[in-house]
C-alpha positions as CSV (number, residue, x, y, z in Angstrom):
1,X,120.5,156.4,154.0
2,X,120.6,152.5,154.9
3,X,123.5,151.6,156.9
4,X,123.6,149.0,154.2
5,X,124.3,149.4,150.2
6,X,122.6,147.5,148.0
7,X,125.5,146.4,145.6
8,X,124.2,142.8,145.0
9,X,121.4,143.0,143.1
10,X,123.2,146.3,141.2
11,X,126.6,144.2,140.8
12,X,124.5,140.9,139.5
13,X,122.8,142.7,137.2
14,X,126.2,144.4,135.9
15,X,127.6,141.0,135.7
16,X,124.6,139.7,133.7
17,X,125.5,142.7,131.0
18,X,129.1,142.0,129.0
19,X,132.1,142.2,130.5
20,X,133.4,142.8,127.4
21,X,132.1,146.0,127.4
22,X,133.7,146.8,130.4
23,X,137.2,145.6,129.4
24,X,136.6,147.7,126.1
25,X,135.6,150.7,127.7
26,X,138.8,150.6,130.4
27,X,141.1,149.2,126.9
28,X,140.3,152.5,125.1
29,X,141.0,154.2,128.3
30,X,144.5,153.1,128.7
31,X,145.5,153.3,124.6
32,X,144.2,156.6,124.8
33,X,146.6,157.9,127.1
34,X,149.6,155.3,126.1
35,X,149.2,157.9,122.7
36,X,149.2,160.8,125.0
37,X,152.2,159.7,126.9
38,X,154.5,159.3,123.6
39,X,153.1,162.8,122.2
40,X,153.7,164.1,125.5
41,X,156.5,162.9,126.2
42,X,158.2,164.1,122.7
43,X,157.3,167.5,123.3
44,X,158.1,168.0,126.8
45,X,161.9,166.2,125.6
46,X,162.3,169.1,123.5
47,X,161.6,171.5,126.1
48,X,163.5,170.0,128.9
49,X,166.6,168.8,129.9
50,X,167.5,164.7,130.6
51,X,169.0,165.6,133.9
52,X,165.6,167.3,134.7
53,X,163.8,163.9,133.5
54,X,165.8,162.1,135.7
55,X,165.5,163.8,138.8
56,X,161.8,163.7,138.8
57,X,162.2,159.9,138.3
58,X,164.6,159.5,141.3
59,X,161.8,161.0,143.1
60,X,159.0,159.2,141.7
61,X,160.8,156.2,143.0
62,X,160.7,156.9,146.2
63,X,156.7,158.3,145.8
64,X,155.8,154.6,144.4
65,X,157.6,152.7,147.0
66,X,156.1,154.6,150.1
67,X,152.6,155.0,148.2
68,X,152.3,151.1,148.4
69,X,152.4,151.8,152.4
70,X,150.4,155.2,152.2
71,X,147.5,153.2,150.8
72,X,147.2,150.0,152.9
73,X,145.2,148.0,150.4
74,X,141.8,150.1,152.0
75,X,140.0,150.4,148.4
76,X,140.7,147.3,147.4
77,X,138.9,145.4,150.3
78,X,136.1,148.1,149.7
79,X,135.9,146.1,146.2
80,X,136.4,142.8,147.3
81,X,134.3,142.6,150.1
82,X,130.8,140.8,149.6
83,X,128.5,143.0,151.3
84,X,129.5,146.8,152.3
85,X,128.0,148.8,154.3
86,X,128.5,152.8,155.6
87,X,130.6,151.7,158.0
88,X,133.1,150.3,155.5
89,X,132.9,153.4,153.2
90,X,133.5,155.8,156.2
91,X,136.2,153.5,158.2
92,X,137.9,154.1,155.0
93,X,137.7,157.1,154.1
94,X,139.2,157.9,157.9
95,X,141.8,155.4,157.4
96,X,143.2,156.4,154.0
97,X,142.9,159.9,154.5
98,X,144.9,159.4,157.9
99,X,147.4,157.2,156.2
100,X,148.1,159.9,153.3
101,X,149.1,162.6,155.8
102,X,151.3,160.4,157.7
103,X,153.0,159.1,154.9
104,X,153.6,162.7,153.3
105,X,154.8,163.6,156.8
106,X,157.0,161.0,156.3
107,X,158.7,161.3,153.0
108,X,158.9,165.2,153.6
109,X,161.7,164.8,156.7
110,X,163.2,161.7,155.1
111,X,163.8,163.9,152.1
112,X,167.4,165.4,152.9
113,X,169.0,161.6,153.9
114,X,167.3,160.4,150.8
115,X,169.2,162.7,148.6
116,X,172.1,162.0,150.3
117,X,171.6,158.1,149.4
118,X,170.6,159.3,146.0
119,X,173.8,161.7,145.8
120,X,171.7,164.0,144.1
121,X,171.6,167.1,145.7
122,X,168.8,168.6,144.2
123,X,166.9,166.1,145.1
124,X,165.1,166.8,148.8
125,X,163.2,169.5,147.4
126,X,161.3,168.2,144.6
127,X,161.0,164.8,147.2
128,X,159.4,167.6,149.7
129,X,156.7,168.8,147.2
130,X,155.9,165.2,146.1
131,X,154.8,165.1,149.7
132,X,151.5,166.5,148.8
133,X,150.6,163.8,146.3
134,X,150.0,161.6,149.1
135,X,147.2,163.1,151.1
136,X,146.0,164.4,147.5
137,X,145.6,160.9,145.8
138,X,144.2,159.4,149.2
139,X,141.6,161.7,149.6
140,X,140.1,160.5,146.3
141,X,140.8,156.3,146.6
142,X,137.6,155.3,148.4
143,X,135.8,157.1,145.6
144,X,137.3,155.6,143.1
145,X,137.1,151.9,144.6
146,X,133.0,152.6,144.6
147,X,133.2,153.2,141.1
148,X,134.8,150.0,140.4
149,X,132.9,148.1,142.6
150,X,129.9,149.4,140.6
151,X,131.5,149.0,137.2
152,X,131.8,152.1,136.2
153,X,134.4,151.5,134.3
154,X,133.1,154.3,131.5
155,X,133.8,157.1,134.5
156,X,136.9,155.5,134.9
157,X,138.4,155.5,131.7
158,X,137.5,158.7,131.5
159,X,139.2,160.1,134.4
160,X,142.0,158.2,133.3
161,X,142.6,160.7,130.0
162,X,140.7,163.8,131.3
163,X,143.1,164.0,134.2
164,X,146.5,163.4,132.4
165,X,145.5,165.5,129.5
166,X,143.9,168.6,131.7
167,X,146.6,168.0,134.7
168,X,149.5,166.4,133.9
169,X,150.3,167.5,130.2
170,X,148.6,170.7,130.3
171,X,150.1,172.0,133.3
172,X,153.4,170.5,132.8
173,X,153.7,172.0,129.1
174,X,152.8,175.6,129.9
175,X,155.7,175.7,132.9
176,X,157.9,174.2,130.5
177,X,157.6,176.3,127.8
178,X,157.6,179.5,130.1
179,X,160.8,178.2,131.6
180,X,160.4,176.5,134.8
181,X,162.2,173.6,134.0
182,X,162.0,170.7,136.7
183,X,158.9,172.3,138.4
184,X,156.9,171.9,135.2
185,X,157.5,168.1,135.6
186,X,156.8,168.4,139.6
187,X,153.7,170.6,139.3
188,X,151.9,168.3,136.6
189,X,152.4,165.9,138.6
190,X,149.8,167.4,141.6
191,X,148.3,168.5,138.9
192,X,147.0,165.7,137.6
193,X,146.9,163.9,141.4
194,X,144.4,166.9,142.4
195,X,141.9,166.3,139.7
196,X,141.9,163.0,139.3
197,X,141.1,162.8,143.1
198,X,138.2,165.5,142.3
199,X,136.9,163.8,139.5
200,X,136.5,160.5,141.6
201,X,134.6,162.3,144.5
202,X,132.4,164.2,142.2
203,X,131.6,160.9,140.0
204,X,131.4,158.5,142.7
205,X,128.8,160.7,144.6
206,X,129.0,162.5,147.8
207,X,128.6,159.7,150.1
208,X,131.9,159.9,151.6
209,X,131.7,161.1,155.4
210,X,134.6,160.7,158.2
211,X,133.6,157.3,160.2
212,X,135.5,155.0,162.2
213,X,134.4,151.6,163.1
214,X,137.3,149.3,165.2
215,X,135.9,146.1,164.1
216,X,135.3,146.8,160.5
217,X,138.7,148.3,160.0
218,X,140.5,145.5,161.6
219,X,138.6,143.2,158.6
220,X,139.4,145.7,156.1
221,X,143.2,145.5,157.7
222,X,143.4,141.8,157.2
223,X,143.1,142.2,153.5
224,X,144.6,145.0,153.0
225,X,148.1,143.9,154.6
226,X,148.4,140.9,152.0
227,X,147.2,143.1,149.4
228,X,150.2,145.6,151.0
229,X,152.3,142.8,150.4
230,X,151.4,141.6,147.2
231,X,152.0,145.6,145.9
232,X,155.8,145.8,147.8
233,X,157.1,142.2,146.1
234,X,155.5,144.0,142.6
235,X,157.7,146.8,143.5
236,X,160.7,144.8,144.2
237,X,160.0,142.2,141.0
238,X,159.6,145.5,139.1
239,X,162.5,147.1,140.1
240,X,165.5,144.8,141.6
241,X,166.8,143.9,138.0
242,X,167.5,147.8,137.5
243,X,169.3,148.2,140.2
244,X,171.4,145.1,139.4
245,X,172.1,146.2,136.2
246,X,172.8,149.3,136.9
247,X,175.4,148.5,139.8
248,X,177.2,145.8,138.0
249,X,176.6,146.8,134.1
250,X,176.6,150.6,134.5
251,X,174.5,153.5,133.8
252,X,174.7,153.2,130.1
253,X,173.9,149.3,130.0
254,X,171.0,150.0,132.4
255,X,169.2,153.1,130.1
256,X,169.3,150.2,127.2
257,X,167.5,147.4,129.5
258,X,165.1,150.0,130.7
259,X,163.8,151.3,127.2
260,X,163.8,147.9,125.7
261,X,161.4,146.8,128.8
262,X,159.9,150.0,128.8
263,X,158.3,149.0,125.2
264,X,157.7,145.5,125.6
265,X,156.3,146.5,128.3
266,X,153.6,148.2,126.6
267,X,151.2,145.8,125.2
268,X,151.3,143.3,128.6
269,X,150.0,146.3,130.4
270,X,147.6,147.8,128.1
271,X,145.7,144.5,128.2
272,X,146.9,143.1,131.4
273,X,146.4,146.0,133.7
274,X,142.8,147.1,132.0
275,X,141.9,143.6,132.2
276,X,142.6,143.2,135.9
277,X,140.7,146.3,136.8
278,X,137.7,144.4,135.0
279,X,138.2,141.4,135.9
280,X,139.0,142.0,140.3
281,X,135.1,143.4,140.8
282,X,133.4,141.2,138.7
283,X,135.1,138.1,139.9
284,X,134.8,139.2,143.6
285,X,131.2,139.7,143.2
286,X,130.8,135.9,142.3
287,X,133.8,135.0,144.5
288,X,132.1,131.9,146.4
289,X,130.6,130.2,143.0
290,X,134.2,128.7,142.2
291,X,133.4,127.1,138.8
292,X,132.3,130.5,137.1
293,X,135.6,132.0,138.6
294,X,137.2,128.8,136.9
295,X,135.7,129.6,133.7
296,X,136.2,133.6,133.5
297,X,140.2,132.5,134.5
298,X,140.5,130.1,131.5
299,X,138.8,132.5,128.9
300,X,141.1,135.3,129.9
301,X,144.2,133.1,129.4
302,X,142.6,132.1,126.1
303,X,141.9,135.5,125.3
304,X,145.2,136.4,125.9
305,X,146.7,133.6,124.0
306,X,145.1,134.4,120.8
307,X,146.0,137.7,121.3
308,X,149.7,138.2,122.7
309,X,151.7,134.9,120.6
310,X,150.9,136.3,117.7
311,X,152.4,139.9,118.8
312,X,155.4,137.9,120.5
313,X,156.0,136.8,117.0
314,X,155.9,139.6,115.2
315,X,157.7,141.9,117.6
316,X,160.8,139.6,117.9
317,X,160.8,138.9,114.4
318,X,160.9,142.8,114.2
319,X,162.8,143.3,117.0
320,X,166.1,145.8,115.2
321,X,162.8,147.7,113.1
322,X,160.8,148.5,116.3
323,X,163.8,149.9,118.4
324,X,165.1,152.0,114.9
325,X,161.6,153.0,114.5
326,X,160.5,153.9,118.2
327,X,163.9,154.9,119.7
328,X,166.6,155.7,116.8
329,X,170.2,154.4,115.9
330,X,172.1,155.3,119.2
331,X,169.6,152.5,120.6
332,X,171.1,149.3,119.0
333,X,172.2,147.9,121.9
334,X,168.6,147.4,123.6
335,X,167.5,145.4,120.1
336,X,168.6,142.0,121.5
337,X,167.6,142.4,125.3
338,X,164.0,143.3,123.9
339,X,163.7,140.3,121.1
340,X,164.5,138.1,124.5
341,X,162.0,139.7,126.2
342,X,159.2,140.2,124.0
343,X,159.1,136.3,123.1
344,X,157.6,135.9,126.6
345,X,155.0,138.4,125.9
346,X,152.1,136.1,126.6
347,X,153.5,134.7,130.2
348,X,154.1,138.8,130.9
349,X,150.6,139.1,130.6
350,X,148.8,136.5,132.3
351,X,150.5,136.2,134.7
352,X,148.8,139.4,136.5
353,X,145.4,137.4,136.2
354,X,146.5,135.0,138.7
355,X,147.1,137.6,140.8
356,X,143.9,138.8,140.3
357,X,141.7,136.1,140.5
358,X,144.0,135.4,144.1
359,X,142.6,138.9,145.2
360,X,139.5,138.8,144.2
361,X,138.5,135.9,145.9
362,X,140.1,137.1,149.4
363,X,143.7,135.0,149.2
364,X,145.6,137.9,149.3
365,X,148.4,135.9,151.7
366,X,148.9,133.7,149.2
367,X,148.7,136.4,146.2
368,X,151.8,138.2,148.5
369,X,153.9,135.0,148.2
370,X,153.8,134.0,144.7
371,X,154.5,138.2,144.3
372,X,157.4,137.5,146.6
373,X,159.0,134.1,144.9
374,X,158.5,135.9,141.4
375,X,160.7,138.9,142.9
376,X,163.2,136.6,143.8
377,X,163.4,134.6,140.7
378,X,164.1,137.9,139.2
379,X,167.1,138.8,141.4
380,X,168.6,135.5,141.0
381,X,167.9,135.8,136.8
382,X,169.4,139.2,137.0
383,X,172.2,138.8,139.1
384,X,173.4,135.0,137.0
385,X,172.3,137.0,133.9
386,X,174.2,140.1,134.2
387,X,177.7,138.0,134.3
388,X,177.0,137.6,130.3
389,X,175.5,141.1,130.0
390,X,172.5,142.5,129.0
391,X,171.2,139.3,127.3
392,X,172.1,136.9,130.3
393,X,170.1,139.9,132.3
394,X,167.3,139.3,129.6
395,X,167.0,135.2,129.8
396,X,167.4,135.4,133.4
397,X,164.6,137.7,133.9
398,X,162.1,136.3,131.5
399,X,162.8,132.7,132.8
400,X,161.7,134.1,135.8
401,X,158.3,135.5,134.1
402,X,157.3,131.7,132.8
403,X,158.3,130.3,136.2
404,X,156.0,132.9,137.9
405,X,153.5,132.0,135.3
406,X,153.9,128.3,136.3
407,X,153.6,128.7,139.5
408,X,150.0,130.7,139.8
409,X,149.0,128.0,137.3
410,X,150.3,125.5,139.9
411,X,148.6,127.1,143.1
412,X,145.5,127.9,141.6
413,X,144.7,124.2,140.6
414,X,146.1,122.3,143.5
415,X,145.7,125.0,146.9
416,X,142.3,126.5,145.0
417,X,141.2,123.1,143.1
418,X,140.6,125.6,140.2
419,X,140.6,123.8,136.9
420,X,143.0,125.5,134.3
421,X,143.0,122.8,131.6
422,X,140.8,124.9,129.5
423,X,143.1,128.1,129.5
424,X,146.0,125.9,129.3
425,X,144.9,124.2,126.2
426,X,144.4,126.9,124.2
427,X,148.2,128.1,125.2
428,X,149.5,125.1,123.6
429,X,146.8,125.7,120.4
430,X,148.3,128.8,119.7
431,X,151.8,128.3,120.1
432,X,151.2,125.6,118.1
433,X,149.8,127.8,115.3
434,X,152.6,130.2,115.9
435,X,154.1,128.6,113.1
436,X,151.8,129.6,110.6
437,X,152.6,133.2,111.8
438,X,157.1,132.6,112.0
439,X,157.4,131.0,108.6
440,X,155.7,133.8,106.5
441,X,156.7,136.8,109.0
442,X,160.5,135.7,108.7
443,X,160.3,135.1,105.0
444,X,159.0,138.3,105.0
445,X,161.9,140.2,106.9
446,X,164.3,138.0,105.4
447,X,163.4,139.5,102.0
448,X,163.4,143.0,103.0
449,X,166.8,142.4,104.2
450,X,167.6,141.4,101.3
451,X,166.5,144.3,99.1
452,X,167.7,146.8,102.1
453,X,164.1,148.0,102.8
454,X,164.0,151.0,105.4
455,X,163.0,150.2,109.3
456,X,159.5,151.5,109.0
457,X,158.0,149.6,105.9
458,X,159.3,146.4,106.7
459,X,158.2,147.4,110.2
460,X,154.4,147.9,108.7
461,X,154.5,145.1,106.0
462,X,155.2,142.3,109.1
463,X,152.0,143.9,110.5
464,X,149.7,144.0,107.4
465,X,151.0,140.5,106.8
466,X,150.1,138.9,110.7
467,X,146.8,140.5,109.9
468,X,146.3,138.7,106.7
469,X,147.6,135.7,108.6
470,X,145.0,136.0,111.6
471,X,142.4,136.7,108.8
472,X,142.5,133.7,107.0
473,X,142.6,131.6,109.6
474,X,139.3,133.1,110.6
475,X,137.8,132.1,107.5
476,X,139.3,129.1,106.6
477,X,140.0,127.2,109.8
478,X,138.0,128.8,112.7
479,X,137.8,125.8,114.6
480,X,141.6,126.1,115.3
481,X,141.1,129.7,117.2
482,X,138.6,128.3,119.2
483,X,136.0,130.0,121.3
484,X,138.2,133.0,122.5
485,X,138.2,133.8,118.5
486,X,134.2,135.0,118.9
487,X,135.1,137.1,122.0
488,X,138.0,138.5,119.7
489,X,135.7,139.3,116.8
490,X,133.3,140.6,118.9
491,X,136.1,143.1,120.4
492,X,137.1,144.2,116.9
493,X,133.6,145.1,115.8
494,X,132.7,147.1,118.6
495,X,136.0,149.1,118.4
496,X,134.5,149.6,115.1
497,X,131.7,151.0,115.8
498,X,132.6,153.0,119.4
């Protein structure tokens, strides 16, 4: 073999082909196993205790803080660099592999003084055994950046269910039901770490050999610290309004805020985190030709805008049916925090493209500090917010999303000098036609109010109707959807037919 691959010609080509297909194939993916994770979830809830549930999350926060440092940002400069050779593959391998062990070897003596923190003494153990996941998910990362950098994204999506369903959920299920209780949770955990590493290695081919290569790794360094540091400010942006509610609102206050973000969570990430596993390899492949970067940023924000207002719309308009519905009556409290929240659906989900595009074209430094300011806005929203309770929490926080929002928009056109009127005009089209959506969708609600109508069917009218809504617009004033409206369509019809 070549000391050099031959991506260019493999990744142009790829490029050439639609990335719709790509997006779709990575979209399916992630739906699939959001619908395993709720039927999961529900029978594994009836099998286990809460206390058990919330020990393995204790845990798993500590496993996602000191996984951001156990991978070092290594497979994504494997994707993002413009011409790889053997050296970069192996020098990665080595490092990642290296890092893994270390950072198990870690976590496994800082086990007993993090439980101790925690004051959960049942916590070191499970902390211990999470130690493996570490070495076990590194061993397979290089593999699966090659896949990405070749646009595999088929592969991908389907490791993505094959590994939850045959690891995590089927392994975790059987311990549960024959009575092992917290373990089942651990165990499906590695479960699911093992073969998803396995299935990367097996799919990505057998190219990966120990290597070590100062030089290279120093390169591959550079990028991965900001990319490092972009992943620790997500941790804190992610996390730092928990904690605050939970110190100064209480336990109770802070399981509300957590499921009301946990669902409005859902649809940014669906389409913003499948859309940035797309998007980072295809942009970084034409990294250096700006005005295509320009124009792939702008239809993604128009995409998104077409997409997301609509569902703000409906899902605040709908905000008491969706948490009756999804989460029962002892959830009432969480129905406010989540209509706040929800209305900034669409600046929730593009703002991750920023970050992407950032990435992809090798400003990681600068993809670290707008991580970093948006992690502060949302301390100081929490902490102002949470002095008029769950719904100052709520305004702070999502003030905080637009301003990140604003501020990617902001650094991309002046540092970057890339244009973003484009994307930015179709935000203002669509919030514009947002009313056409509010007036009918509240009239709606406001009826079934009226006639006491049950949670769930006024729940599925409002969607029937913002269907009907979208639809006519399609045929009797396309022009005002614009472009994105043909990429949409074209979406629908081969969800159709797949």
């Amino acid at each position: 073999m070549t000391d050099s691959q031959p991506p260019d010609s493999a990744r142009t080509s790829a490029l050439t082909q639609s990335s719709l297909g790509h997006f779709l194939w990575m979209f399916g993916g992630g739906s699939v196993q959001a619908v395993l994770k709720i039927v999961v979830l529900m029978i594994l809830s009836r099998l286990l205790t809460p206390s058990e549930f919330g020990l393995v999350a204790a845990a798993l926060t500590i496993v996602a803080l000191a996984e951001v440092f156990g991978k070092i940002g290594i497979a994504p400069s494997i994707v993002q660099v413009e011409t790889l050779t053997q050296s970069h593959i192996r020098t990665g391998m080595t490092a990642t592999l290296f890092s893994g062990v270390v950072v198990g070897a870690i976590v496994f003596v800082l086990a007993e003084p993090l439980g101790r923190l925690y004051a959960m003494p049942s916590l070191p153990p499970i902390v211990q055994v999470f130690a493996l996941l570490f070495p076990l998910r590194a061993a397979g990362l290089v593999s699966e950046a090659l896949i990405q950098r070749e646009m595999g994204f088929r592969a991908l999506a389907a490791i993505t269910v094959v590994s939850y369903l045959a690891g995590y959920a089927g392994v975790a299920i059987l311990l549960a039901v024959l009575g092992y209780g917290v373990w089942a949770l651990v165990a499906g955990q590695l479960a699911q770490a093992a073969l998803q590493s396995l299935l990367f290695i097996a799919i990505g081919g057998f190219r990966i050999r120990p290597g070590f290569d100062v030089k290279v790794l120093g390169g591959m360094l550079r990028f991965g610290l900001g990319t490092t540091l972009t992943q620790i400010g997500n941790y804190v942006a992610l996390n730092v309004d928990y904690m605050i509610v939970g110190r100064l609102l209480g336990t109770a206050a802070l399981g509300q805020y957590s499921r009301a973000y946990l669902l409005l969570s859902q649809p940014a990430n669906i389409v913003g985190n499948m859309a940035d596993k797309v998007l980072f390899p295809v942009l970084a492949s034409v990294q250096s030709d700006r005005p295509r970067v320009a124009r792939a940023y702008n239809k993604t924000l128009a995409l998104t805008a077409i997409t997301q207002i609509p569902a703000a719309i409906l899902l605040s308009i709908n905000a008491r049916e969706v948490i009756l519905v999804l989460m029962g009556d002892q959830w009432g409290a969480a129905v406010l925090p989540f209509q706040i929240m929800v209305s900034a659906l669409y600046f929730r989900t593009a703002y991750k493209f920023t970050g992407t595009v950032l990435r992809a074209t090798g400003a990681v430094y600068h993809a670290a500090l707008l991580q970093w300011i948006y992690a502060g806005l949302v301390a100081i929203g929490a902490l102002v917010g949470a002095r008029f309770g769950l719904a100052g929490v709520a305004i702070g926080t999502t003030l905080a999303v637009v301003l990140c929002f604003s501020n990617g928009i902001i650094m991309l056109n002046i540092v970057f000098n890339l244009p973003v009127s484009t994307g930015l005009h179709a935000l203002a089209r669509h919030a514009a036609l947002g009313i056409l959506y509010a007036v009918p969708l509240y009239a709606l609600h406001s009826i079934a109010d009226e006639m006491a109508l049950a949670p769930l069917p006024t729940l599925g009218a409002g969607c029937l109707l913002a269907l009907c809504i979208y639809a006519a617009l399609n045929l009797l004033w396309p022009a005002a959807l614009g472009e994105e409206r043909k990429s949409l369509n074209a979406i629908a019809g081969r969800l159709r037919r797949r």
